[in-house]
N, C-alpha and C positions, 0 to 999 in steps of 0.2 A: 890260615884260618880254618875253622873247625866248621862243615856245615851239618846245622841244623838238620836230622832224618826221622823220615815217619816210623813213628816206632808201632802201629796200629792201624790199619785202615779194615773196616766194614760197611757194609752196603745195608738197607731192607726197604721193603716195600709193605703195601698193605696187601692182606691177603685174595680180593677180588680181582681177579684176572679177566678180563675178556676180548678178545678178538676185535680187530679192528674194523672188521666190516659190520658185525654188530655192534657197537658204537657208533658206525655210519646211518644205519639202520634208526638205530635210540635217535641220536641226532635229527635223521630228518622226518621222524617222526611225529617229534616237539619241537617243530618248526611253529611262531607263532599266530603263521599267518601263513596263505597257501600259499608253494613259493612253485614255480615255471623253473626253475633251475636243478630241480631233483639228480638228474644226469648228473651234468655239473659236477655238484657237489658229493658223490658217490665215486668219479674218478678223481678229484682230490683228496677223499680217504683213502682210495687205492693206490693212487702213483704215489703218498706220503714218506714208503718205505717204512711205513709202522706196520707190526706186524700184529702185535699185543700191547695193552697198557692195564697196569692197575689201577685204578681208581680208589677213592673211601666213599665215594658216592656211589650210589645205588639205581634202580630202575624207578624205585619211587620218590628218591628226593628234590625232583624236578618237574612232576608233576602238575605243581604251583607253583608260581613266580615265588622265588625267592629272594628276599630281601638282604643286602649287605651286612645286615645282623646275622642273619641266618646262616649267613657264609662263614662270616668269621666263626660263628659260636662253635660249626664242624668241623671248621680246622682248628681250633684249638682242643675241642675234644678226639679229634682222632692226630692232628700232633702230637699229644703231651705221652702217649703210651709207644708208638710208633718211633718217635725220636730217643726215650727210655729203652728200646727195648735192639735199636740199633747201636746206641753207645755200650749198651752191658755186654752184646756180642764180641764186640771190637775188644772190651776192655778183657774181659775174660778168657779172650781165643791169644791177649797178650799178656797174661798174669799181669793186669795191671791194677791196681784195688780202685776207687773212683776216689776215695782220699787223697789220693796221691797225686792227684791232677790239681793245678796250681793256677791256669786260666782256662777258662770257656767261654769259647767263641760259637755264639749261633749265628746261621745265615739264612734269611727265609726274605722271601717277600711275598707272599699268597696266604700272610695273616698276623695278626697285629693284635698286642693286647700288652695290658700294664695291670700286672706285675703279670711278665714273658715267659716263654718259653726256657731262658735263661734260669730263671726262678724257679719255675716250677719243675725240672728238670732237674734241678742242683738239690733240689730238697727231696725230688722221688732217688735219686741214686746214695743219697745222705753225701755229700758232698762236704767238702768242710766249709765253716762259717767266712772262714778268710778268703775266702776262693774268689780270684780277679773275672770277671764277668765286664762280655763286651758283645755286641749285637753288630750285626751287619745288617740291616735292610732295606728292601727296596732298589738293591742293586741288580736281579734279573741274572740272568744266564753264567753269567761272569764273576759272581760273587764271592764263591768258594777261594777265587784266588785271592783278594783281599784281606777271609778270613784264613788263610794260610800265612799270608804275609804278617798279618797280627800275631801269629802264631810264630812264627819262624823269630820274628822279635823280640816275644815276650823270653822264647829259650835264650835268646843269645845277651838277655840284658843280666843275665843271673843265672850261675850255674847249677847246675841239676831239675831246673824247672821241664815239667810238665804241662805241654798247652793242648787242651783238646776243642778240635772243629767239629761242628754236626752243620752240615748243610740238608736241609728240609725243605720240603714245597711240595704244596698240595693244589695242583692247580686245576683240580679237575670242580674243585669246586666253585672256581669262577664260570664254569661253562655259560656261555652264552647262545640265543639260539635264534639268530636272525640267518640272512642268505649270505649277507656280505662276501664278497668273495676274501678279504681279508680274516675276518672271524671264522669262516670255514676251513684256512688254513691254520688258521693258531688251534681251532677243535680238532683238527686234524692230527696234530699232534704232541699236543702239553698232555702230560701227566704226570702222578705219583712217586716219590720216592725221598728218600733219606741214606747221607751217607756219612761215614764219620775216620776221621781220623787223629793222632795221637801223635804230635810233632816233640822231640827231643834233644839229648845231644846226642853225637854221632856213636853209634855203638856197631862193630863192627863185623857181627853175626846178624844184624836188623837184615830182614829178606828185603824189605823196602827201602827205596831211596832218600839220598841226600839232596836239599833244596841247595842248587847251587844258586842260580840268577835268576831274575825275574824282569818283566818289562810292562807297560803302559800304554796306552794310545788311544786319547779321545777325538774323533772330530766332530768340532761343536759345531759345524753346520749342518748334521744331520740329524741332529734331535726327533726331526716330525717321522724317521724311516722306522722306530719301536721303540712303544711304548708301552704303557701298563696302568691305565687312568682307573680313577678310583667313580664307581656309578651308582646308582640306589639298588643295581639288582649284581654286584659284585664289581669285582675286578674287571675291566677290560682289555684287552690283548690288542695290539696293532704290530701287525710284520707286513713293511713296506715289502716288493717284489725286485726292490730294487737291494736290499740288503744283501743277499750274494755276490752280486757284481760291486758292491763297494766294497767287500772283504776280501774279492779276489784282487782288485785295485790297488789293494794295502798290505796283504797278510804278508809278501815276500821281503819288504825292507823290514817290515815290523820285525819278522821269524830272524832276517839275518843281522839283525842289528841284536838282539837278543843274544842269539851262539856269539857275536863277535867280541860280545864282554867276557866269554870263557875264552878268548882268542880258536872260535869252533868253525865251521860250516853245516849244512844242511849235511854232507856224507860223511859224517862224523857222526849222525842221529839214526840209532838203530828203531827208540819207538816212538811213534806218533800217535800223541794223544790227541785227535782233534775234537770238541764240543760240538756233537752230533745234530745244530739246530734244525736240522732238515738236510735232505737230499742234494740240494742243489748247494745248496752251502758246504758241504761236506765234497761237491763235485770242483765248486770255484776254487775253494780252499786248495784240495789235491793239483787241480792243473797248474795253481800260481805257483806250488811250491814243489811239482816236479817228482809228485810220489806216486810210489809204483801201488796198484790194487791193494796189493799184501800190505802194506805201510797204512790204510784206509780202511781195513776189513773190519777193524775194532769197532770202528764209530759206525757204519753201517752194523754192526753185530748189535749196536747197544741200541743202536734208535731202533730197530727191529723188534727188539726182544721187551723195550720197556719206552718207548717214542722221546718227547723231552722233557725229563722232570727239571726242568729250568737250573740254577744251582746245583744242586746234587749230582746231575747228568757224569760232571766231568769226573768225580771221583767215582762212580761204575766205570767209567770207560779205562781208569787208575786200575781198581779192579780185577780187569777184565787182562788187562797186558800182563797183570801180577801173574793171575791163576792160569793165563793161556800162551802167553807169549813166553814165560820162563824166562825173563832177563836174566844176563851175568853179572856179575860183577865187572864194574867197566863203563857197562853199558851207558849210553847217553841217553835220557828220553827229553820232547818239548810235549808239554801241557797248555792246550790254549781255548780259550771261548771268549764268546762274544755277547754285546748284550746293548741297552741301551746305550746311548751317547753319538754316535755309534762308538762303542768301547771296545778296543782288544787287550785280554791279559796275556802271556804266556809266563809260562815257568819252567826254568833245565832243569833238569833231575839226573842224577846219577846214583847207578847200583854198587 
């Protein structure tokens, strides 16, 4: 069987950069009430391992309490041009016209609106009228993989089809600004970003990889360990403390049951793409599955340079193995994040 390959991957962010200790700074600035834990919360932007994030919000957008309207109406006015202007790079750096794309898949959960992102996206790139459109949301960290698997589908139901993903999220405009120790790890580090890629048939000069296999994994007894509740003043973020230790728990039958449908192992996998949600997770992850520094420098590279744009995350860290790691042809990689439920996706790739 023929698999499915990315015949296009591109990344963007918004153009505001800043430093994460000034963000700590911001943060506890617009605390909204005097908070005794100043300290505190100053070494969990530090020990975060964020180094920088983009934002589309600003120094003055928070100001005033902002209303859940307010949130939305900014993500969708700085989506609609940021997700535009990430798909035209991807498309154009692969001669590919946006005509010629046959489904679009968006992934977002950090905003919401009828008629979507989908729409309005399809009609700024002129897209053609027939074009299959499908949404992913509300699925958190993990998402992108879903909308790959939509993707990887839609090519293999009918030949010569073009499916393009854009996973988006803007989550810096959920910020919320109490002490909690849980909220000061999620402000600590969600942020900005959009990535996109262009799934096909296999063509055999494509620099990027073939979808070989994919895998699953809910446990529905951890629902209450993150979530993403909807509030009058935004989104709310909850990352249990205990979510690392249940992915180290799990990730190793999950990762080998995965390679075992290629008939693989773990030393069979040259790159490790791990879903950068924090440090420590990135730390449980490595020790369950026995990887050396180098095999983990990526995810620590991407949560540094851009913290976690929830969805999107894992196609920078795609990215990032693309442009730094040089795969061969051959080569094996696993793609994996995590997210509600507690949910693990992975996905094999080959170069």
């Amino acid at each position: 069987m023929s698999h499915p390959t990315i015949l296009a991957l591109s990344t963007g962010v918004p153009a505001a950069r800043y430093a994460q200790m000034d963000i700590a700074e911001y943060f506890i600035a617009l605390q909204r009430k005097e908070s005794r834990r100043t300290r505190a919360m100053r070494l969990i932007f530090e020990r975060s391992g964020v180094g920088f994030r983009h934002f589309v919000t600003d120094e003055l957008f928070f100001k005033d309490e902002r209303s859940t309207r307010e949130r939305n109406d900014l993500y969708m006015e700085a989506a609609v041009p940021l997700g535009e202007e990430t798909i035209r790079r991807g498309l154009d750096a692969a001669g590919i016209a946006p005509q010629a794309i046959d489904d679009l898949i968006v992934v977002s959960c950090t905003g919401f609106a009828i008629p979507g992102l989908d729409l309005h996206l399809a009609a700024r790139l002129g897209m053609r009228p027939d074009l299959q459109r499908s949404c992913v949301l509300g699925m958190g960290c993990y998402g992108a993989f879903p909308g790959l698997l939509r993707a990887r589908q839609s090519v293999r139901s009918q030949p010569g089809r073009l499916a393009l993903v854009l996973a988006l999220e803007l989550c810096s405009v959920h910020m919320q600004f109490d002490d909690s120790t849980e909220n000061v790890v999620s402000s600590a580090l969600f942020s900005d970003g959009a990535g996109m890629v262009v799934v096909g048939e296999h063509e055999a000069d494509s620099p990027y990889p073939r979808l070989i296999e994919s895998a699953t994994f809910c446990a529905y007894n951890t629902f209450e360990h993150m979530s993403f509740s909807i509030a009058d003043t935004g989104f709310r973020m909850y990352l249990s403390s205990y979510v690392p230790e249940l992915l180290g728990a799990q990730i190793a039958p999950f990762i080998d049951g995965l390679l075992a449908k290629a008939g693989l192992t773990r030393a069979d996998v040259t790159h490790w793409g791990i879903h950068p949600g924090g440090t420590t997770i990135i730390e449980h992850v490595q020790s369950s599955l026995c990887l050396t520094d180098k095999q983990v420098e990526v995810s620590y590279h991407t949560l540094h340079e851009y913290g976690n744009m929830s969805s999107a995350t894992i196609l920078f860290v795609l990215d990032y193995i693309q442009r730094c790691n040089k795969p061969q042809s051959g080569d094996y990689g696993v793609l994996m994040a995590f997210g509600p439920g507690l949910t693990m996706e992975g996905l094999l790739v080959r170069w």
